[in-house]
N, C-alpha and C positions, 0 to 999 in steps of 0.2 A: 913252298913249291908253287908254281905257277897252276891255277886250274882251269883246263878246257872248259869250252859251251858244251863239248861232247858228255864231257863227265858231269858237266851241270843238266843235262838232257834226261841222259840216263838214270840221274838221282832221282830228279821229278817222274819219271816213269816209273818208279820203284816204289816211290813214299808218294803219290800225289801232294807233294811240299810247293808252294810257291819260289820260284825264281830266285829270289834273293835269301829264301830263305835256306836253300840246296845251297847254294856259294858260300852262303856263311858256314854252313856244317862243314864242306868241304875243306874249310880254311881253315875251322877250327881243328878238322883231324888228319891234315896233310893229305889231302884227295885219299884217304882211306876210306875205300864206299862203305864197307862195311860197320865203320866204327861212325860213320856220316851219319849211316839210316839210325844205328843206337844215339846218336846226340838226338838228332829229329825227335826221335822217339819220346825222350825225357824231356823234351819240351814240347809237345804233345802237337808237334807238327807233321804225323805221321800218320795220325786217325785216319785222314781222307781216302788212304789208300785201302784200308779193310772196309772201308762204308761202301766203295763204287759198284760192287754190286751188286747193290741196294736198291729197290724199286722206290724212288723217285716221284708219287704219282700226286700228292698233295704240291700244296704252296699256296702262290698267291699272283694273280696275274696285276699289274700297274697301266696304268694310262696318264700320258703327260703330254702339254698340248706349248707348244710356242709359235705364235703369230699364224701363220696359216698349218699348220707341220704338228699331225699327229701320232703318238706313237704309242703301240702296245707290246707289252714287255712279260715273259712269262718264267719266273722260275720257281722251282720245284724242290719239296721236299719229301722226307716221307712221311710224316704226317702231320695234321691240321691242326696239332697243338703247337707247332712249332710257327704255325702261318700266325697265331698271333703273339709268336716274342716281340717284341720292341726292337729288339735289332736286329730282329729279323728282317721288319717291316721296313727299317731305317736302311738297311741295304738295298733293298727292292725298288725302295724309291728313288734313292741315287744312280742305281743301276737305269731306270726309266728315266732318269735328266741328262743323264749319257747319249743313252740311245739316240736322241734327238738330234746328236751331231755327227750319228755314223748311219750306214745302210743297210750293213750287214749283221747278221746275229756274231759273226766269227770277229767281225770290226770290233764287236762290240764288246766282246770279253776280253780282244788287246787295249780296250778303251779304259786310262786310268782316271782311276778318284782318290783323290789327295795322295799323288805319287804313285800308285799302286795300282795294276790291272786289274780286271774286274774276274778276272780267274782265280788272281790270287787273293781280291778280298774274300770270294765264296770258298775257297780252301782253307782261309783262316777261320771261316767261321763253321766250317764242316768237321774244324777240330775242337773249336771253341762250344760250339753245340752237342755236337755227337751225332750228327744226320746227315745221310748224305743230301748232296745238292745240286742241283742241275741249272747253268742257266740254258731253258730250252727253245727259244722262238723269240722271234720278236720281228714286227708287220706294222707297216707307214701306210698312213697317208696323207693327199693334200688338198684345199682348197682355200675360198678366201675365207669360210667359215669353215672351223671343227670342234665337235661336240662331241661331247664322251655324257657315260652313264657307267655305274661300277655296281654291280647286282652283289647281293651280300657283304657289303665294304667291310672290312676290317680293321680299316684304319682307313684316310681322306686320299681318293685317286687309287684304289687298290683293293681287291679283293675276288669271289670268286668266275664272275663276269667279268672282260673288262670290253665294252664297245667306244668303237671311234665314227662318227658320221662323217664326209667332208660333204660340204655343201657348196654350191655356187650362188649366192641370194639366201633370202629365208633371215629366220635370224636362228640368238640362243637358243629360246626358247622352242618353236620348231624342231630343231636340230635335237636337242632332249628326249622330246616325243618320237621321235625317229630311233633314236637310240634305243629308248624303252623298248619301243616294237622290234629291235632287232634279238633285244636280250630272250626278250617272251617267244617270237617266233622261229630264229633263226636259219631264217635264208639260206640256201648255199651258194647263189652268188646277186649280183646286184640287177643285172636283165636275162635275156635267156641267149642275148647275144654271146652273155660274158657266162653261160655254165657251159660245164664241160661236157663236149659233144658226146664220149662214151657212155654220159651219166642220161641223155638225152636219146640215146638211139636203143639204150637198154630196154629206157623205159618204152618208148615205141614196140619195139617186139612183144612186149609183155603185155600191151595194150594190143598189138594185132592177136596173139597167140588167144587172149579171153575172147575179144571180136568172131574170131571164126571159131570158138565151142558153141557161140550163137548159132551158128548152121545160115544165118542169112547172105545174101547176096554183096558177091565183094563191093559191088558200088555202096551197097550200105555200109558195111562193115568200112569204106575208108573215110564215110563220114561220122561214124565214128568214131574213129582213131582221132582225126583232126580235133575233134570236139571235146574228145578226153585228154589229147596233149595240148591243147592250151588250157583245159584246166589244172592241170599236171603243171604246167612253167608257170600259171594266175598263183599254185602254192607254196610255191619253192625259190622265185625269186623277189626280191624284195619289190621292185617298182611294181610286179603284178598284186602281190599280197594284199589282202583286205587293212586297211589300215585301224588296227586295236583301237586307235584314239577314239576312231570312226570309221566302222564296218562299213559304212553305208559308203565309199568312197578307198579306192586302191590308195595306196603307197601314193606313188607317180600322180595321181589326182589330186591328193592331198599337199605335195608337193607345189605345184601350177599355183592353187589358190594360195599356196603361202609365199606365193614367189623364190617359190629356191628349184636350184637343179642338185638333185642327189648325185654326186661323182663319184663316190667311192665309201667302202664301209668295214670296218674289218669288229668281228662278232669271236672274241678268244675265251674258253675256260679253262681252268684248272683241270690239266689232269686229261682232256681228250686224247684220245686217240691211244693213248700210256695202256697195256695192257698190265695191268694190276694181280700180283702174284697171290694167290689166296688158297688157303688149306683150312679144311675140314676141324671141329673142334678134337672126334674121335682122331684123325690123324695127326694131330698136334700130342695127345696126349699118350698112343702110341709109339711115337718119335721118339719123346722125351725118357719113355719107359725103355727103349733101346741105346738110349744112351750117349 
């Protein structure tokens, strides 16, 4: 019998199975879903589906650089023994040589490798492993130079940092030292032009609200505000920051002397923002006793 996409849809929804690999179940059991999901099963392309979920909060972020055009690539496991399989690694990196040719994170998991989307490689491997798998983010940028730095690598281009510099002048090595400081300080964005104004006016109220427990006069108190939010945007975005290389000289200063312009920077780890599900040893043992 002929099989719909609908029925090929559906199966993947059911089993988290890759594409081709729903069609073939289907064929093999006359679009009987039932008897699809038990083939899947026996060939152990069904795991994916009890793993999802599974908190995700490990992995391994990648950086990969072609001619001006750099890219950081993050995906997730659940845990840090699995960040260093080998084929782990070996997917991760292909997944990051991908990326290079699309824009989008959603592009990028219909983006195939050797015949195969990149959805369906990490569902093959989420059965082949036993973990679930997330591909979660992935952030460009461009210049005529980009430098990368990879904090804790794990293997070459990968690991638990992964920073990208884009510079306009400068060179490598410059660019490196940039990276470094972003790994060590992390910025949240690259001037105060480019943070985001809520995160900006927050901090202003919070710096008026100490101001006037001083009891002094508002004309004081707004020069202090001024003088505490630029030291406030001097630590938190990059071309302000004291440059680690060299305290004695900002980012953006150090920059001038090595003739580059910093245009862009993307600073990703492992695991941010991911709220990580965690229990108590007495409640685990508890648990277990109830059965």
């Amino acid at each position: 019998m002929a099989i719909t996409a609908a029925q090929v849809k559906e199966l993947r929804e059911m089993t988290g199975a890759g594409m081709m690999d729903a069609k073939k179940a289907l064929t093999e059991t006359d679009g009987d879903m039932e008897a699809a999901v038990d083939w899947l099963r026996t060939k152990g392309l069904a795991k994916a589906a009890k793993k999802s979920d599974r908190t995700a909060a490990e992995g391994l972020v990648a950086v990969q650089v072609s001619g001006g055009t750099g890219v950081a690539v993050e995906v997730n496991a659940e845990t840090d023994f699995v960040a260093k399989n080998a084929e782990f690694q070996a997917m991760v990196g292909d997944i990051a040589t991908a990326a290079i040719g699309v824009t989008t994170v959603e592009e990028l998991a219909d983006a195939e490798i050797e015949g195969k989307k990149v959805s369906e490689q990490i569902t093959d491997k989420i059965a082949k492993i036993g973990e679930n798998m997330t591909l979660r983010r992935m952030a460009k940028v461009e210049g005529e130079l980009v430098a990368t730095y990879v904090h804790n690598a794990a293997a070459p281009g990968m690991g638990q940092i992964g920073v990208l510099v884009a510079l306009n002048g400068g060179d490598e090595a410059f660019g490196k030292q940039v990276a470094m400081h972003i790994a060590a300080a992390n910025p949240a964005s690259l001037s105060a032009a480019d943070l985001d104004q809520a995160v900006v006016e927050k901090e202003r109220q919070v710096q008026i609200d100490i101001a006037r427990e001083s009891g002094k006069p508002e004309a004081v108190i707004e020069k202090m505000i001024e003088g505490r939010m630029k030291k406030f945007l001097g630590e938190v975005t990059l071309l302000g920051q004291q440059f680690v290389i060299n305290p004695d000289v900002t980012v953006e200063q150090a920059a001038k002397e090595a003739g580059a312009s910093i245009v862009g920077f993307v600073r990703m780890q492992v695991g941010e923002g991911i709220e990580k599900k965690t229990e108590d040893f007495a409640a685990e043992v508890a648990k277990a006793a109830q059965g």
